[in-house]
KOLGUDREN-405196 format. One line per field, with one value per residue (C-alpha): residue number from 1; residue in three letters; x, y, z. Coordinates in steps of 0.5 Angstrom, whole numbers, plus 500, padded with zeros to 3 digits. Last residue first. Layout:
% residues N
pos = [NUM;...]
code = [ALA;...]
px = [X;...]
py = [Y;...]
pz = [Z;...]
% end
This chain:
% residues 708
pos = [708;707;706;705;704;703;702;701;700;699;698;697;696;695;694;693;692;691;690;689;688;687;686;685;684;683;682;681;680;679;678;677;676;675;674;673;672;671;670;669;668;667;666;665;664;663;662;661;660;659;658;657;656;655;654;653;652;651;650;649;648;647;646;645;644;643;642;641;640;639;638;637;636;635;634;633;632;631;630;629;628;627;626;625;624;623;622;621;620;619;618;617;616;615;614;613;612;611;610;609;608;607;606;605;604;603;602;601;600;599;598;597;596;595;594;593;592;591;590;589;588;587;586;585;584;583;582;581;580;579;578;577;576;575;574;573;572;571;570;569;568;567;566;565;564;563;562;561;560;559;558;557;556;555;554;553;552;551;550;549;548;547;546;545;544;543;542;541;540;539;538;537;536;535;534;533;532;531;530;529;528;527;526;525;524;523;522;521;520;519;518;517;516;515;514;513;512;511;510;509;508;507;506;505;504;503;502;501;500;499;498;497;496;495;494;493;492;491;490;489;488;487;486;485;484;483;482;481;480;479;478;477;476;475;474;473;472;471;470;469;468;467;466;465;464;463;462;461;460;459;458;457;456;455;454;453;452;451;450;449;448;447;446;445;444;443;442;441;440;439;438;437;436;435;434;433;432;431;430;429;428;427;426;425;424;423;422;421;420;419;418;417;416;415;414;413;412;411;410;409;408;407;406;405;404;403;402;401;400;399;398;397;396;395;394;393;392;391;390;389;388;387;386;385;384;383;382;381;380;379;378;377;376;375;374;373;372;371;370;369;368;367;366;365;364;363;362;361;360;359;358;357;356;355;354;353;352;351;350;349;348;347;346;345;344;343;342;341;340;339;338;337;336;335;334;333;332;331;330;329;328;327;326;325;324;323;322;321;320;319;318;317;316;315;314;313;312;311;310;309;308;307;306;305;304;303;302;301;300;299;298;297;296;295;294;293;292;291;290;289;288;287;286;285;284;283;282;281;280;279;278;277;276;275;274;273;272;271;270;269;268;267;266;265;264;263;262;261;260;259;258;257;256;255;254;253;252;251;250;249;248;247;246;245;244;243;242;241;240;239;238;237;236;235;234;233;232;231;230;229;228;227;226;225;224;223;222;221;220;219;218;217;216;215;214;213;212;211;210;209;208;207;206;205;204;203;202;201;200;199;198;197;196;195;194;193;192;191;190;189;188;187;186;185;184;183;182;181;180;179;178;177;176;175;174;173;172;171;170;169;168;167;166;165;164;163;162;161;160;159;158;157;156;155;154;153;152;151;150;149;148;147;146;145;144;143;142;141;140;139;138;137;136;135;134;133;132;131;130;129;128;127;126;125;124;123;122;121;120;119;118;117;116;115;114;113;112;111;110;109;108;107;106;105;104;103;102;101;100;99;98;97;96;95;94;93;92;91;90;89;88;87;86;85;84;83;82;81;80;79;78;77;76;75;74;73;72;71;70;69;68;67;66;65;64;63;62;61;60;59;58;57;56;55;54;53;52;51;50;49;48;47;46;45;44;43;42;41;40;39;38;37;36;35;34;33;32;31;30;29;28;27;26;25;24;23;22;21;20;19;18;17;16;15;14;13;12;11;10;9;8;7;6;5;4;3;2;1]
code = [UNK;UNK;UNK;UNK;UNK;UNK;UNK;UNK;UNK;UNK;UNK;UNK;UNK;UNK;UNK;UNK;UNK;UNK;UNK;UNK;UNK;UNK;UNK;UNK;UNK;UNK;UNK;UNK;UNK;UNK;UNK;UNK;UNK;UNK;UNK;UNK;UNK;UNK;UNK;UNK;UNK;UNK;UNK;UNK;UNK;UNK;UNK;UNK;UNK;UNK;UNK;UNK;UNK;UNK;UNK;UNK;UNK;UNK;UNK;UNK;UNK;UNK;UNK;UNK;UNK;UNK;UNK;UNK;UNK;UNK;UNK;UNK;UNK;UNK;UNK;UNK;UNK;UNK;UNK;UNK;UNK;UNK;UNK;UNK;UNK;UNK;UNK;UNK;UNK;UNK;UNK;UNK;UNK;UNK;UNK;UNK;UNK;UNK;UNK;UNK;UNK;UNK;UNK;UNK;UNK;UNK;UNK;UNK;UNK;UNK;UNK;UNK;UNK;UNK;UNK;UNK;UNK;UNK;UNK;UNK;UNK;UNK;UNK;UNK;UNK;UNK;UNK;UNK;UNK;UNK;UNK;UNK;UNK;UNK;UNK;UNK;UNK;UNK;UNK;UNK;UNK;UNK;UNK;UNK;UNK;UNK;UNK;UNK;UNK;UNK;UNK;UNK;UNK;UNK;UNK;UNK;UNK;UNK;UNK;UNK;UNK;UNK;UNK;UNK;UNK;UNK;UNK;UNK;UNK;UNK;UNK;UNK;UNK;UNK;UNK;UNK;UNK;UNK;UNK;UNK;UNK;UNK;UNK;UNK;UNK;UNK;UNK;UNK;UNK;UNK;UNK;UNK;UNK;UNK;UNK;UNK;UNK;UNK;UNK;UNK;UNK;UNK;UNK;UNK;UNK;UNK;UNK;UNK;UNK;UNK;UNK;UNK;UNK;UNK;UNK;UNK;UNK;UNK;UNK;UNK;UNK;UNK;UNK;UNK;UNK;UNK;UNK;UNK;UNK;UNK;UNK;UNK;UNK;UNK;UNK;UNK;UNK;UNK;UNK;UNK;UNK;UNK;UNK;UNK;UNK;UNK;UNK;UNK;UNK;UNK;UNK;UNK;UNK;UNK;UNK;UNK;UNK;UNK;UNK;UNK;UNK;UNK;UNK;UNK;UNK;UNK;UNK;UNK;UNK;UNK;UNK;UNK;UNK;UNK;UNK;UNK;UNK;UNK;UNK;UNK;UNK;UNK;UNK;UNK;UNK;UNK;UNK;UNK;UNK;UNK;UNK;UNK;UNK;UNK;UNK;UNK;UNK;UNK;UNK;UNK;UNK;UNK;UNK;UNK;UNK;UNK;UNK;UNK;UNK;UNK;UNK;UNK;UNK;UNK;UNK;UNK;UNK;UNK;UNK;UNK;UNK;UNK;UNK;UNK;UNK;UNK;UNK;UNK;UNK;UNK;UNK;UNK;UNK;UNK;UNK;UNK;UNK;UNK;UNK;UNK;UNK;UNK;UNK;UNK;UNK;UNK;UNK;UNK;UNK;UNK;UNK;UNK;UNK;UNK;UNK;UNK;UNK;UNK;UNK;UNK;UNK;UNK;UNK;UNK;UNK;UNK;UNK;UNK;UNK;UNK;UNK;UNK;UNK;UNK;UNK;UNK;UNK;UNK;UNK;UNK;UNK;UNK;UNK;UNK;UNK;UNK;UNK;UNK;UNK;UNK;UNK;UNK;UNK;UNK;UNK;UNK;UNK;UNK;UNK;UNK;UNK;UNK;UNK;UNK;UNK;UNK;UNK;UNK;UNK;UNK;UNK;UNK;UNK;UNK;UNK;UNK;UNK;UNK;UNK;UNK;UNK;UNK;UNK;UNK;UNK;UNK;UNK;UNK;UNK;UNK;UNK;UNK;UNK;UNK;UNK;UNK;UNK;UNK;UNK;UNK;UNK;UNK;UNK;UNK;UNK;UNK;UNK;UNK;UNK;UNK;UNK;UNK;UNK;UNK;UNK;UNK;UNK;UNK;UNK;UNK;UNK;UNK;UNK;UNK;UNK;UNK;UNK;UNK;UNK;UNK;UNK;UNK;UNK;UNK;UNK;UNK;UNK;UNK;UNK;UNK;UNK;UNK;UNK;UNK;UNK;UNK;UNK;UNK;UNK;UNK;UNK;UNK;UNK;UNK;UNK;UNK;UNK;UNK;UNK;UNK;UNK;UNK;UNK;UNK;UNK;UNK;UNK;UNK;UNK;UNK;UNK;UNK;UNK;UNK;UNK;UNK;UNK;UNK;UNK;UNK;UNK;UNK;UNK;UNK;UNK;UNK;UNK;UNK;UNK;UNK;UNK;UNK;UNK;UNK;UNK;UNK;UNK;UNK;UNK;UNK;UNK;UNK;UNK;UNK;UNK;UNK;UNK;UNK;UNK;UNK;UNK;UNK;UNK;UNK;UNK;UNK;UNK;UNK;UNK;UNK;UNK;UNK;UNK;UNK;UNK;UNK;UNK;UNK;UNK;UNK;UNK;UNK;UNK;UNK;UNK;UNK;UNK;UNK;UNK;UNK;UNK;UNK;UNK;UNK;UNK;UNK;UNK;UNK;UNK;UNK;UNK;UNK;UNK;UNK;UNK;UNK;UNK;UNK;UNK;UNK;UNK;UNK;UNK;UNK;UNK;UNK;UNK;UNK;UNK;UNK;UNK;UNK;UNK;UNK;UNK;UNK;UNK;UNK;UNK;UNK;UNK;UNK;UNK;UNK;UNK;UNK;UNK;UNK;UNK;UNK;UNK;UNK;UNK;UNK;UNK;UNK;UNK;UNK;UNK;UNK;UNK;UNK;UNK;UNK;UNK;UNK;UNK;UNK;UNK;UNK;UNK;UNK;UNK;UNK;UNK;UNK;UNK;UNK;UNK;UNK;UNK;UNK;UNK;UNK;UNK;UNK;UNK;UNK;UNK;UNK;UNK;UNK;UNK;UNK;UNK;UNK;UNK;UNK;UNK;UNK;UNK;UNK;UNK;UNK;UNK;UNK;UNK;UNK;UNK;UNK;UNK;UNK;UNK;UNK;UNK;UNK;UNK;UNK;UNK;UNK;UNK;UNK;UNK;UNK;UNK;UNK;UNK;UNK]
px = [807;811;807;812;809;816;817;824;828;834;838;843;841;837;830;825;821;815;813;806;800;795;790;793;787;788;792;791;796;799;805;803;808;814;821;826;831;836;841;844;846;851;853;856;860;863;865;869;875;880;880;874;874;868;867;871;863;864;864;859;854;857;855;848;845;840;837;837;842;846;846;848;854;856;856;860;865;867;873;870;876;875;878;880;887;888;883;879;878;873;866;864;860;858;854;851;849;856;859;861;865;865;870;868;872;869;873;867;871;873;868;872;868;873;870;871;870;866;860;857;851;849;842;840;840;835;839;835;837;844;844;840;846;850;845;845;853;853;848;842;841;841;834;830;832;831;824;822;818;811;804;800;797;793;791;787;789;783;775;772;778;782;775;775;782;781;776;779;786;782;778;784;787;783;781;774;771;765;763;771;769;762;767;771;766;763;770;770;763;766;772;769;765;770;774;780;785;782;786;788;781;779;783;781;773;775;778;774;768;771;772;765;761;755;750;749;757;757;752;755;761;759;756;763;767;762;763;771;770;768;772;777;778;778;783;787;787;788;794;800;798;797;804;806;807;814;814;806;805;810;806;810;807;813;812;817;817;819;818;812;808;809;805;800;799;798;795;789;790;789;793;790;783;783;781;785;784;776;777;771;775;781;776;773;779;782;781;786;784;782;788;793;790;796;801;799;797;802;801;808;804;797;802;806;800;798;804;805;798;796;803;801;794;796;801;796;790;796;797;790;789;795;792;786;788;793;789;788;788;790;788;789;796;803;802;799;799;797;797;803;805;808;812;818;813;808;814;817;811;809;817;816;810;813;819;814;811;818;815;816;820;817;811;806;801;804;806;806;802;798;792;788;788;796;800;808;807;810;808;809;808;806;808;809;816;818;816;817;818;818;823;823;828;826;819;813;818;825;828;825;829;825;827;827;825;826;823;828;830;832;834;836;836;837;833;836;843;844;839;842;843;844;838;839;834;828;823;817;813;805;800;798;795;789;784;789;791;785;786;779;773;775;770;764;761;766;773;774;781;787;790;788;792;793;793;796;801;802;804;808;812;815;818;821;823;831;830;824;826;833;832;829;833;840;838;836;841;840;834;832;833;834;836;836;840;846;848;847;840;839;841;836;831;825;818;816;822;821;814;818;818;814;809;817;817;824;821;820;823;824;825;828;827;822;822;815;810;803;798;793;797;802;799;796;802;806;800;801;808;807;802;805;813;811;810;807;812;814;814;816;820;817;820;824;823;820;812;812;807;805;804;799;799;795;795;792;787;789;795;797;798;803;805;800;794;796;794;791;788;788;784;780;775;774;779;773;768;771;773;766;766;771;766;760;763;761;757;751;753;748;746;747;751;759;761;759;765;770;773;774;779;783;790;796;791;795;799;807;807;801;795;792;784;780;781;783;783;777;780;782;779;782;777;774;779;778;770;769;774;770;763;764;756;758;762;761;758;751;755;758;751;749;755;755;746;748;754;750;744;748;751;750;754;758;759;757;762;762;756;751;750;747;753;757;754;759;765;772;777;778;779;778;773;769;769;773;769;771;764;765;772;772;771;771;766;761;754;754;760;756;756;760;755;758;755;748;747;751;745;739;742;744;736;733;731;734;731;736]
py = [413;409;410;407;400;396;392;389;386;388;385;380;375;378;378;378;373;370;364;366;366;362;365;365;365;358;359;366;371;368;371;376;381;377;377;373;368;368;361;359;366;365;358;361;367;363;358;363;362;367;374;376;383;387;392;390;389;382;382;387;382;376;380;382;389;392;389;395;392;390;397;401;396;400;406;402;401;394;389;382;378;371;365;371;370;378;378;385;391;398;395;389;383;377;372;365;358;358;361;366;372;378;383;390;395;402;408;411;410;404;399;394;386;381;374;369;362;356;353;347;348;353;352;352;359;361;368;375;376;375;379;385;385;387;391;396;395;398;403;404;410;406;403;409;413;407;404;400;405;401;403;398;395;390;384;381;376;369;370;369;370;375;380;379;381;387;389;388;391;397;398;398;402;406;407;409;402;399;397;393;389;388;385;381;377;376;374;369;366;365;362;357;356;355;349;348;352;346;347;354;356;353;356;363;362;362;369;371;369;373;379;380;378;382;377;373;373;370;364;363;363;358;355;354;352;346;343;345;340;338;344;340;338;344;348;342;343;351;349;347;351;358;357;354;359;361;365;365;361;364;370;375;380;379;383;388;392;399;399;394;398;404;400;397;403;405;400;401;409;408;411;414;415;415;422;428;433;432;434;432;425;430;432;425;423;417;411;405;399;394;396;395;387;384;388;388;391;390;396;399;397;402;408;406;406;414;417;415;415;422;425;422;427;432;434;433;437;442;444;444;450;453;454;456;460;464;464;460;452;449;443;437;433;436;441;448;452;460;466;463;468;463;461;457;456;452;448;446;443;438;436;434;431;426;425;421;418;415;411;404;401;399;394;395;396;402;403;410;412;419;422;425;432;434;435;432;431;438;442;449;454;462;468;472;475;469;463;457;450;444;438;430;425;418;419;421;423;421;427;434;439;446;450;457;459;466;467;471;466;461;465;460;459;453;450;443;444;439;442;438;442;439;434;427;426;421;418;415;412;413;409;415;414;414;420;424;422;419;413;414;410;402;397;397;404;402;403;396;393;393;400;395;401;396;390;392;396;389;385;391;391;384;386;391;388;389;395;399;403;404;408;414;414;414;420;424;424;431;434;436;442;442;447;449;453;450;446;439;441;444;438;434;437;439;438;432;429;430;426;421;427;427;421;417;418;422;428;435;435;442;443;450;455;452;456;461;461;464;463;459;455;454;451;446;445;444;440;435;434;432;427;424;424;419;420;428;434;435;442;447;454;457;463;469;473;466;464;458;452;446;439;436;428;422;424;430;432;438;442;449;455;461;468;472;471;466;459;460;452;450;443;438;437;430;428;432;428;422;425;426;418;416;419;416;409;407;401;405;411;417;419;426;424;427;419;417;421;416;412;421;421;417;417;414;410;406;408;407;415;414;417;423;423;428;432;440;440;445;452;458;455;460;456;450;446;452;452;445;443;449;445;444;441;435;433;425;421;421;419;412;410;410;407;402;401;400;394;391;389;388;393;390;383;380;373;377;382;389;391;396;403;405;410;405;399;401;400;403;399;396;403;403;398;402;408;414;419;425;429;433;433;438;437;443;446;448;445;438;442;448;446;439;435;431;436;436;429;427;432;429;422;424;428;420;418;415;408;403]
pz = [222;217;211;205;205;206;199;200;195;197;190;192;188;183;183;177;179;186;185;183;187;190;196;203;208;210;217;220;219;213;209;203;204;201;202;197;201;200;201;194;194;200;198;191;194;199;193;190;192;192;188;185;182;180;174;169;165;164;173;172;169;174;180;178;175;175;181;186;191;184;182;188;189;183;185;191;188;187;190;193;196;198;203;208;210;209;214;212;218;218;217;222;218;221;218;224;222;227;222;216;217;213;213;210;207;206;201;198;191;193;195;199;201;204;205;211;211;216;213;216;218;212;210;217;217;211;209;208;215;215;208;211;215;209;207;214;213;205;207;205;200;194;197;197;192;187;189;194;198;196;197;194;187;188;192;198;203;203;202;209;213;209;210;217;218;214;218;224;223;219;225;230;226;224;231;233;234;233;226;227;233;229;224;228;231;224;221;227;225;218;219;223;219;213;216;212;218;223;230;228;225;231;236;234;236;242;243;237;242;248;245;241;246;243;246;239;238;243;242;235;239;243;236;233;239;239;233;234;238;245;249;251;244;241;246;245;238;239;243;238;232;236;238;246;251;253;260;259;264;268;270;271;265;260;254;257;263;262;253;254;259;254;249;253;255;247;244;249;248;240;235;229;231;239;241;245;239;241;247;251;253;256;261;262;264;260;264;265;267;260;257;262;263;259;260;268;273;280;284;280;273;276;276;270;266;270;269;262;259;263;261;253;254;258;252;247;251;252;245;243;249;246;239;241;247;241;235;229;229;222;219;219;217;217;221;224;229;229;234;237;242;248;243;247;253;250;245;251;254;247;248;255;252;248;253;257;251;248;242;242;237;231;228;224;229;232;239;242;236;235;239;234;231;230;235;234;226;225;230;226;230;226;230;224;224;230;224;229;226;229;229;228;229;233;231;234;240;240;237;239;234;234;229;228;222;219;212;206;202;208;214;221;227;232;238;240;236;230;224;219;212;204;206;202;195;196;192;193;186;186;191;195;203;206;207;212;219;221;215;213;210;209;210;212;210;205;199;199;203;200;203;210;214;220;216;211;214;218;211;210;218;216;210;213;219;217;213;215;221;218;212;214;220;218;213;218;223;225;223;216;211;204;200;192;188;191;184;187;189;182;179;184;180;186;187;184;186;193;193;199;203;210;208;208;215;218;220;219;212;210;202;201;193;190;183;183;178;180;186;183;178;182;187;182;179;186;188;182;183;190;188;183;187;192;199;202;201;207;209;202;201;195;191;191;198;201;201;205;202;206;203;207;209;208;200;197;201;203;200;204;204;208;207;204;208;214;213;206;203;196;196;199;205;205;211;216;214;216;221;224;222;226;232;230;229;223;221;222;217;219;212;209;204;204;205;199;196;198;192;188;193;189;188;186;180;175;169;172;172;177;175;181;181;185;181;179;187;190;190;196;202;208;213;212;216;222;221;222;227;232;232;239;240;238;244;244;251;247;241;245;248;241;238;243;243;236;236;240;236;230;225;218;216;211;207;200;201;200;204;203;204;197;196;197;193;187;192;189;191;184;181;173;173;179;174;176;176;173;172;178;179;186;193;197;191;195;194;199;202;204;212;213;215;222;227;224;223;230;234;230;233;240;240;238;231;225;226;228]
% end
């Protein structure tokens, strides 16, 4: 499309950063990561050409969409720029963070083709005005003196609270690298001062796992140094990635294709930040809960009073109000996007209803705020600035669950939610109250799903066959997989994009060798991810569309397997991850109880196995159980980690059987080792190694750390 039209001189203007071409927001001029180095990085991005050889520029359809979409779009407010470029103090000392491990943990050095002044047609227009947005990088001054921020470092910020002594610090980001480097940056900049506080707003590992890059556990220990969380927060952060975690990585990478090429068509922007860092996540538990729905408490001299809002973007979570400087902390519950009612990855549905009850209550509690600020973003200054994007939010997420439930009691379904349901025209001119992370189509289905169910009455779909088993009839009614293909052709030719991958599926199904098929459906995929203004729905089209036509990619991903992360498990949640890890029909037949007592922490556990089925209840032992396995729980920690195994502590002294051994010999014969790199669509599987270096009983999960 020729660069011409008023829509499109207008989305230049608007989507340029002022000055950043020439300011020094983006800093490491002349530390390029080599394309060598990084192998997401794309050579051809800076020349807007395609990845992949198999891959397609923007049809026809797809930029008469995007033209009518930015025609529709509120350019004219310009008002995010100013504020996320507002308080600019120093660009980051580079774009680059080395993991510890040797690798790349972050680079945002990948995406800088994005600062051209080039209309990026692949791009939809309002996701590509973010993209621009998630560029600015460095040390922010959110209210002079007191509060600063780090942006562009990971997916989220890392805020700095100015105490009498030292630095309180909100969520430090997801792995120790990245948050060490903001630390010294700041420090660097604005003086050496001891991190006094940690607050965790949340339980989403963006929002703590750099904790050891800030902090010295011993200093925790020894009380020099506080954190602060919600109330059950330990439980919370471990359990959502435990029992489906490995399920929930290989869905991450779908939904947040950090595998997939850094490119106008590929990956530009994770919405709530520019992706996320790839370094080792951490975790140390918090010294103070706050239990009471608002509660009040000085740290180094700073007054905080915290909000708990439990059951909104995450199950626990809390905002902060700072009364000496009418300053709001929103935490992760109003950032610039609408967020996730139901996320991609995998987790329970989010309590919309509730969400915006929080939103309301945190309006009229701190009606004088004068600046919002959060985890992700930029802040927003003066009272009606603030309170009108505070009202956008919560109008947003009331709309979607009174209107979704409105048209389901008159009969529309989860199936045809999306397709009915209209955000306001008001609420589409704001851009706080658009769909970049979370997704208002994924989202109403989301909250019919949490009151119904999956269920959308009609009794076909009650218990539907697998995708393997119809899409051979689907083809052979169709007359061949021949046809299939050229019908889809003929979609995809009229921009049809949904129907032909909805029959283009059932060939790669029916004929998962058949690479034609593959390909017209990746096509159909790829303009579907050109055109959406989701990342998640843009880096699931994509990153599926690139599997299709060249297998599942590889490389160094986030991973929240690390020692903080495991040893923080409880014993139960490991016992039962056992019963997951077990392949069940392996164990017809078996019938016996183990006893399980660690006693340094004083846990007993009885272990049941039948019916193909392992129990375990904490608190009880049968003493006419076939075997009793006593070890102290630190030591447990050891195997769960894989540095050590059974047979080991036993030579050691650490470990005592009694009884029988052979339940403890069955039930190792029967893991299964997890690993993200299942199929989705059958055929795109590339050959890898068997996996090694798994011990039995290890929790050998590798979740992604994002959980947003």
């Amino acid at each position: 499309m020729k660069n011409t039209g008023h829509w499109r001189k207008r989305l230049l203007s608007a989507v340029v950063l002022p000055g950043l071409m020439a300011a020094p927001v983006l800093a490491g001029e002349g530390q390029t990561v080599a394309p060598a180095a990084n192998p997401l990085v794309d050579p051809n991005a800076f020349q807007n050409r395609h990845y992949h050889p198999k891959g397609k520029l923007p049809s026809a359809a797809t930029l008469a969409l995007r033209e009518r979409a930015a025609r529709e779009l509120p350019f004219a407010d310009r008002r995010d720029f100013e504020e996320a470029t507002r308080g600019f103090i120093a660009p980051l000392p580079s774009n680059t963070v080395m993991a510890d491990a040797g690798h790349i943990a972050w680079d945002l050095e990948s995406y800088k083709w994005l600062l051209q002044d080039r209309d990026f047609t692949s791009i939809h227009p309002s996701l590509q005005r973010m993209a621009r947005l998630n560029m600015n990088a460095g040390l922010y001054e959110v209210l002079p003196g007191r509060i600063y921020q780090v942006r562009g470092l990971d997916l989220s910020n890392i805020t700095f609270v100015k105490g009498e002594k030292g630095w309180i610090v909100f969520d430090p980001m997801i792995t120790r690298e990245v948050a060490r480097f903001a630390l010294d940056f700041v420090n660097a900049r604005l003086g050496r001062r001891p991190v006094t506080a940690v607050v965790y707003s949340h339980s989403h590992i963006d929002h703590f796992g750099g904790v050891r890059g800030i902090v010295d556990e011993a200093d925790v220990r020894a009380g020099r140094v506080e954190i602060i969380a919600p109330e059950n927060f330990m439980r919370e952060a471990i359990s959502e990635n435990v029992f489906a975690g490995n399920a929930m990585t290989r869905r991450s990478r779908i939904q947040y294709a950090v595998l997939l090429r850094r490119s106008p068509f590929g990956h530009v922007d994770q919405s709530l930040g520019k992706n996320a860092s790839a370094g080792v996540p951490t975790l140390l538990a918090p010294t103070r809960e706050v239990k009471r729905d608002i509660e009040e408490i000085t740290v180094d001299g700073v007054r905080m009073v915290f909000q708990n809002t439990p059951n909104t973007e995450a199950v626990v979570e809390m905002n902060t109000w700072f009364p000496d400087w009418k300053a709001f902390w929103a935490a992760e519950n109003v950032t610039a996007t609408i967020h996730n009612i139901y996320t991609l990855r995998g987790a329970q549905i989010r309590d919309t209803h509730n969400w915006a009850k929080q939103i309301n209550a945190a309006m009229n509690l701190f009606p004088d705020m004068e600046v919002m600020f959060a985890s992700h973003h930029w802040p927003r200054w003066g009272n009606a600035r603030a309170l009108e994007v505070l009202k956008a939010q919560r109008d947003a997420y009331t709309h979607m669950h009174q209107r979704t439930l409105h048209l389901a009691n008159r009969g529309v379904t989860i199936n045809q939610i999306h397709n009915v349901y209209e955000v306001p025209p008001s609420l589409r001119q704001q851009w706080a109250a658009r769909s970049y992370h979370g997704a208002v189509r994924n989202n109403v289905r989301g909250i019919i799903q949490r009151y119904l169910g999956f269920w959308d009455g009609n009794p076909a779909n009650l218990d539907p066959p697998n995708p393997t088993e119809i899409g051979p009839l689907f083809v052979e009614m169709m007359g061949g997989a021949g046809r299939v293909i050229a019908r889809g052709r003929e979609l995809n030719a009229a921009g049809r994009y949904r129907e032909a991958a909805q029959i283009l599926q059932h060939v790669v199904y029916a004929e998962p060798g058949n690479q034609e098929g593959r390909d017209v459906l990746a096509d159909a995929f790829e303009q579907l991810g050109y055109q959406d203004e989701s990342t998640s729905f843009r880096n699931s089209y994509l990153q599926l569309a690139a599997e299709l036509r060249s297998g599942m990619s590889e490389g160094a991903a986030p991973s929240s397997n690390s020692p903080d992360v495991v040893s923080a498990m409880t014993t139960a949640q490991w016992l039962d991850f056992l019963g997951i890890s077990m392949d069940a029909p392996k164990t017809r037949g078996w019938a016996w109880t183990v006893n399980l007592i660690t006693p340094d922490n004083g846990e007993r556990f009885k272990i049941e196995m039948s019916n193909e089925t392992l129990s375990s209840i904490q608190g009880f032992i049968d003493p006419k159980a076939a075997l009793t396995i006593t070890l102290n729980r630190a030591d447990l920690t050891q195997v769960m980690l894989g540095a050590k195994t059974f047979e080991q502590l036993e030579q050691e002294g650490r470990v005592r059987f009694e009884g029988d051994r052979t339940p403890f010999n069955q039930l190792r014969s029967v893991l299964t080792v997890f690993t993200p790199d299942f199929e989705i669509f059958p055929g795109t599987r590339n050959a890898r190694p068997v996996p090694s270096g798994v011990k039995p009983f290890q929790f050998a999960l590798n979740p992604l750390t994002i959980a947003e």
